[in-house]
N, C-alpha and C positions, 0 to 999 in steps of 0.2 A: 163623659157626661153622666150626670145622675139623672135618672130619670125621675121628673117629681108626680109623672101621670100615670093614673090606674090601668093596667095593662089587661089587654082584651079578654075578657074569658073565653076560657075554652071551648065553651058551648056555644057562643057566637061566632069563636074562628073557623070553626067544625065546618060551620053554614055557610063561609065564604069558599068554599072552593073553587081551582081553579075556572073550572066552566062559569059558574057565578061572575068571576072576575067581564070573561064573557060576557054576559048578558047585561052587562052596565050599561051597554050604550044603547040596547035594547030597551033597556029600564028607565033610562031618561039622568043617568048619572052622567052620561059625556054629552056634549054639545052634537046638533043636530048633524044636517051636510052642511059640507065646507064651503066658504067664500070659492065663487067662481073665477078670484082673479088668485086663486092659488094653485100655482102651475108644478104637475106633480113629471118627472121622466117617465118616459114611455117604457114599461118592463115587458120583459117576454113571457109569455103565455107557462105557467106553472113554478112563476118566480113565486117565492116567500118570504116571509122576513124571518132569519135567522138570529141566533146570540150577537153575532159579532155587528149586525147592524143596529141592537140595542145599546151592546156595551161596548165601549170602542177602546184597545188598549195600544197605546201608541210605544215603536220598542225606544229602548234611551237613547237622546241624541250623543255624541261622542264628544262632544266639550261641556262647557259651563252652559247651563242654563237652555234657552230654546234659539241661538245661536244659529243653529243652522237651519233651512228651509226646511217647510211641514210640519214645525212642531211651534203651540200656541206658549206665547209667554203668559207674561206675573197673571195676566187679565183683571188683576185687583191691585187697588192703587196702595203702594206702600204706608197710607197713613191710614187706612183700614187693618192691614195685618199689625199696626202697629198697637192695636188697642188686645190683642193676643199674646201671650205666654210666647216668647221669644223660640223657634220650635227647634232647636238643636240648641245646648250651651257651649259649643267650642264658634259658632262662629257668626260674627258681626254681624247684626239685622241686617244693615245696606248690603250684605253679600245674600245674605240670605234671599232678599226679597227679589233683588236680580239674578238669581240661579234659578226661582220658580219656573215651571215648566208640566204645564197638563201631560199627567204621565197615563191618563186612564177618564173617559168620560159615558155616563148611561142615560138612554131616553127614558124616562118613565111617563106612560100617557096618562097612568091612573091613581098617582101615589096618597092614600088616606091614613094623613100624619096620624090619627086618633083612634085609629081601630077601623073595623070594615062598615060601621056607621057613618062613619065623619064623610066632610068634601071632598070628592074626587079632585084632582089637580094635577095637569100635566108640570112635568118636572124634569129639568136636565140638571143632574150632577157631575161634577167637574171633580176630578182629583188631582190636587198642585203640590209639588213635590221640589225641593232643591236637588239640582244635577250638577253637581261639580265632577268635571271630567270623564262623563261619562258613568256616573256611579250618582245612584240616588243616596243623599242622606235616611235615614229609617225615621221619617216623619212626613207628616202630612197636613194639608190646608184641603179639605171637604167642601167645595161652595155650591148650595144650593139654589140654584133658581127656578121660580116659578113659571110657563110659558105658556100662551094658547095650545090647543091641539092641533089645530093645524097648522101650525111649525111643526110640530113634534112630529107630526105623521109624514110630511113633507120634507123632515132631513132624515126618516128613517128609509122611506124610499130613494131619496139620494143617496142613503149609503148602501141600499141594495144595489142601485145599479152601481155604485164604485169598486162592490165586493164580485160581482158578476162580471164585470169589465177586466179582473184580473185573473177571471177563471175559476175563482173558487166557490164552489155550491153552497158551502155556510155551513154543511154538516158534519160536523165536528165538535171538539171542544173548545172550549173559549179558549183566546191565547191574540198573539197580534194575528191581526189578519193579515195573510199575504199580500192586499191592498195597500196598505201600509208601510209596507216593506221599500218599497220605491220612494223616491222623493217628490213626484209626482202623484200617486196615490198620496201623501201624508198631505200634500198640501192641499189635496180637495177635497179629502178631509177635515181638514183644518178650516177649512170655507163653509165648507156645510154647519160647522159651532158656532165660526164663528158669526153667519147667518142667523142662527138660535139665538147668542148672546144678545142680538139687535133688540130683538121681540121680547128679553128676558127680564125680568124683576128681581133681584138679589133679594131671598128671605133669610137666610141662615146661613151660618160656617161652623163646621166641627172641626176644631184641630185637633192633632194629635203629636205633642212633642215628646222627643226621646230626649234621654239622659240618663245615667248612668251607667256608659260601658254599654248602649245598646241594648237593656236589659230593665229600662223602666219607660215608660209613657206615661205622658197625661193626655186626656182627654178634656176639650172642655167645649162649650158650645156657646153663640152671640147670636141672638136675632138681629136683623136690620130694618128698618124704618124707610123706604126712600132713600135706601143706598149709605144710610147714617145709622150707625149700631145703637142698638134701644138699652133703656139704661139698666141697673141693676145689676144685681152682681151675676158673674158667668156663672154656667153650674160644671164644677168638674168631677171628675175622678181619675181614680191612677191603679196602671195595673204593673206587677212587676213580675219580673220571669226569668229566676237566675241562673237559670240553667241551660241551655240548647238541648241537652238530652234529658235524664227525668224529667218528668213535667213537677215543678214548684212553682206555680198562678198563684198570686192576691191579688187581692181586687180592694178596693176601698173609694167611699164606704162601699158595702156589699149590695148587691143586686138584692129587689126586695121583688122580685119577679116571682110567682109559682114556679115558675120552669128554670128556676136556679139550678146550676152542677154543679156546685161547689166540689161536691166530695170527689170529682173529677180532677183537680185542677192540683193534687197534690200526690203522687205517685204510691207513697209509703203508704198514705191516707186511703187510697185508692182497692192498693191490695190487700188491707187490713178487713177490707166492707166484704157483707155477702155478695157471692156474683148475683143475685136477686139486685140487691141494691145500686152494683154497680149499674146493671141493663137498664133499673128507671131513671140514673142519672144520668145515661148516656140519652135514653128514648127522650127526655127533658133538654137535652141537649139541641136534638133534633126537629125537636118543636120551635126553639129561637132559629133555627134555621131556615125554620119552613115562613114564607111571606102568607103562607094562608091562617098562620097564627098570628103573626108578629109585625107592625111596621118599624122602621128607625122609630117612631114616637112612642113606641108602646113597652120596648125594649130597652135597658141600658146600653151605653154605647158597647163598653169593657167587656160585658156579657156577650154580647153578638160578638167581638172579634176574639172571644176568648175559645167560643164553641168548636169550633177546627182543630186547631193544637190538642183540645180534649177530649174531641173525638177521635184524632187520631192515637190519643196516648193510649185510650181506654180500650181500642183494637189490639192495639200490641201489645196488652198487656192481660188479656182475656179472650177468651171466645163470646162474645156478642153477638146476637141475632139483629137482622134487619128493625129497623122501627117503624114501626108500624101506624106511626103518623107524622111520618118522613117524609119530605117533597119529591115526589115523582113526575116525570111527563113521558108522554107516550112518542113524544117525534123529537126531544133536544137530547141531546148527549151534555149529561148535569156533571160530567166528570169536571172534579176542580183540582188545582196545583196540587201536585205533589210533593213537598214541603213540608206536612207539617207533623211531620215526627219530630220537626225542630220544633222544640215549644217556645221559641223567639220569635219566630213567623204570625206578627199578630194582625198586620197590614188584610184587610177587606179585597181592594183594587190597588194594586201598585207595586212598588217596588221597595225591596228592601237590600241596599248596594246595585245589585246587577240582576238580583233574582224575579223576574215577573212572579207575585204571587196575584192567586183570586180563588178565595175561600167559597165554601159550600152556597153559604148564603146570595153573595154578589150574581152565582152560576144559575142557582133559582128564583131571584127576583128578573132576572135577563128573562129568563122562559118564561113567566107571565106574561113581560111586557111584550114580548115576542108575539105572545099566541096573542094579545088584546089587540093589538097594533095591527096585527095579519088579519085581525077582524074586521078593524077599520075602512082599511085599507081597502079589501074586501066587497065589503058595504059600499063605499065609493069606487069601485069599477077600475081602481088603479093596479088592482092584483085581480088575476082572471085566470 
């Protein structure tokens, strides 16, 4: 997707830090208390909300599609995906659109498409993926919906207690939750979404189709209207990556972002630059990564998935210092897939064949919503 909106300056993202994010709903940015006929489970005393109850990454069913118990189908009716870029070219739409299968979905209580100015909007993202035999195609259907907060906050404590019912404290790194792992966990799971979807508004879809040998995608994005795609033309982009080991990235058209690395995303180009040069294209790097600079709205799409692979290149191929307006948190473990010294690996949340990836950025929007949510939560007496 090209992005055609002015991207936040720096000195305004500076302002939103995490704690900031905090204080929203002290601020009068989230909705007040919650309806009293909205019935939250009973948690034990020093429960929290962890990554894995914001982003929830389900592992691949072992046939076609969402075929066997716990895992959500197409959820979008095939004459919606049909107004999209066909998202693999080896195989038939009607196969495609029946292999769909949410392979990765996230709460967000607070998401402000326009910068840290704009509407606050709770948000559940869904990531839909073709699984033929147990192997994801390397493409993707991104659907965003809009939802009250108290849904949001009411399926993040349902997947607290789903994630505590299986033993696992949440402290760790993102990955499937061992909740999950069961076919009993996946299905109540699966209820808890699907309980979201009820309450949920379809606003936008970003695809992302491969072609070429696995080694190019597009990007492209549709708003929706009342569940009916708004007219105009998509806006795309295409990033291409022809190699799994040196990093060779293009992007087109190019990101018109401040915090562009281009000179990252080319190996030869890379170790030609000053190490000076290289560290502020890394530390730029790290800035699309950080959500207290950047929303999906503010950033190109190709930019944001391209930042991993380049970060990763640019370690291996220098001595770089930490960055120093890099996302941190003091209680999540932000470690992301291990992966991307392949610079194929361009997938956000998902799968690419068999491989779970989930890049820098997916790992630090999870810990915002985490700590905002545990705030809520909080606030209303459901965590204690």
């Amino acid at each position: 997707m090209v992005d055609q909106r002015a991207p936040a300056s720096r000195k305004s993202a500076k302002a939103t830090a995490t704690s900031l994010f905090l204080a929203a709903a002290a601020a009068g940015c989230l909705p007040g208390a919650l309806p009293v006929d909205d019935v939250f489970p009973e948690l034990p005393a020093g429960a929290r909300v962890e990554l894995a109850d914001v982003a929830v990454a389900w592992p691949l069913p072992g046939g076609t599609g969402a075929s066997e118990p716990g895992f959500l189908g197409p959820i979008l009716d095939c004459d919606v995906i049909s107004v999209f870029e066909a998202l693999t070219r080896d195989d038939e739409p009607a196969a495609l659109c029946g292999a769909l299968t949410v392979t990765a979905a996230r709460l967000d209580p607070c998401f402000r498409e326009f910068g840290p100015d704009s509407v606050c909007q709770p948000q559940l993202r869904l990531s839909l993926q073709p699984v033929f035999e147990g192997s994801a195609r390397d493409a993707a259907l991104h659907a965003f919906f809009d939802v009250d907060e108290a849904t949001t906050l009411r399926a993040a404590a349902q997947l607290i207690a789903l994630r505590l019912g299986a033993g696992d404290d949440g402290r760790h790194a993102l990955g499937v939750s061992p909740a999950l792992t069961t076919v009993e966990g996946r299905e109540a799971a699966a209820a808890v979404i699907t309980e979201v979807l009820g309450r949920a508004r379809l606003d936008h879809i970003t695809e992302i189709t491969v072609h070429g040998g696995n080694a190019a995608w597009t990007f492209e994005e549709r708003t929706f209207v009342d569940g009916v795609v708004a007219g105009g033309e998509a806006r795309q982009q295409h990033l291409l990556s022809v190699s799994p080991a040196a990093i060779d990235i293009s992007i087109t058209p190019v990101s018109a972002s401040p915090d562009e690395f281009s000179l990252l995303l080319n190996d030869e180009t890379a170790r030609a630059a000053p190490l000076a040069d290289q560290q502020a294209a890394f530390d730029r790097a790290a800035r699309v990564e950080n959500p207290d600079f950047y929303s999906a709205g503010t950033i190109d799409c190709a930019t944001c998935h391209a930042a991993a692979p380049a970060r990763a290149a640019a370690l291996g191929r220098s001595t770089l210092t930490p960055s120093p307006e890099g996302f941190t948190s003091a209680r999540h473990d932000l470690t992301s897939s291990a992966v991307f010294s392949d610079a194929q690996f361009i997938h956000a949340f998902g799968y690419r064949l068999t491989t779970l990836t989930i890049n820098q950025r997916v790992v630090n929007e999870a810990a915002v919503s985490a700590d905002l949510i545990d705030a809520r939560l909080t606030d209303e007496g459901v965590l204690r």
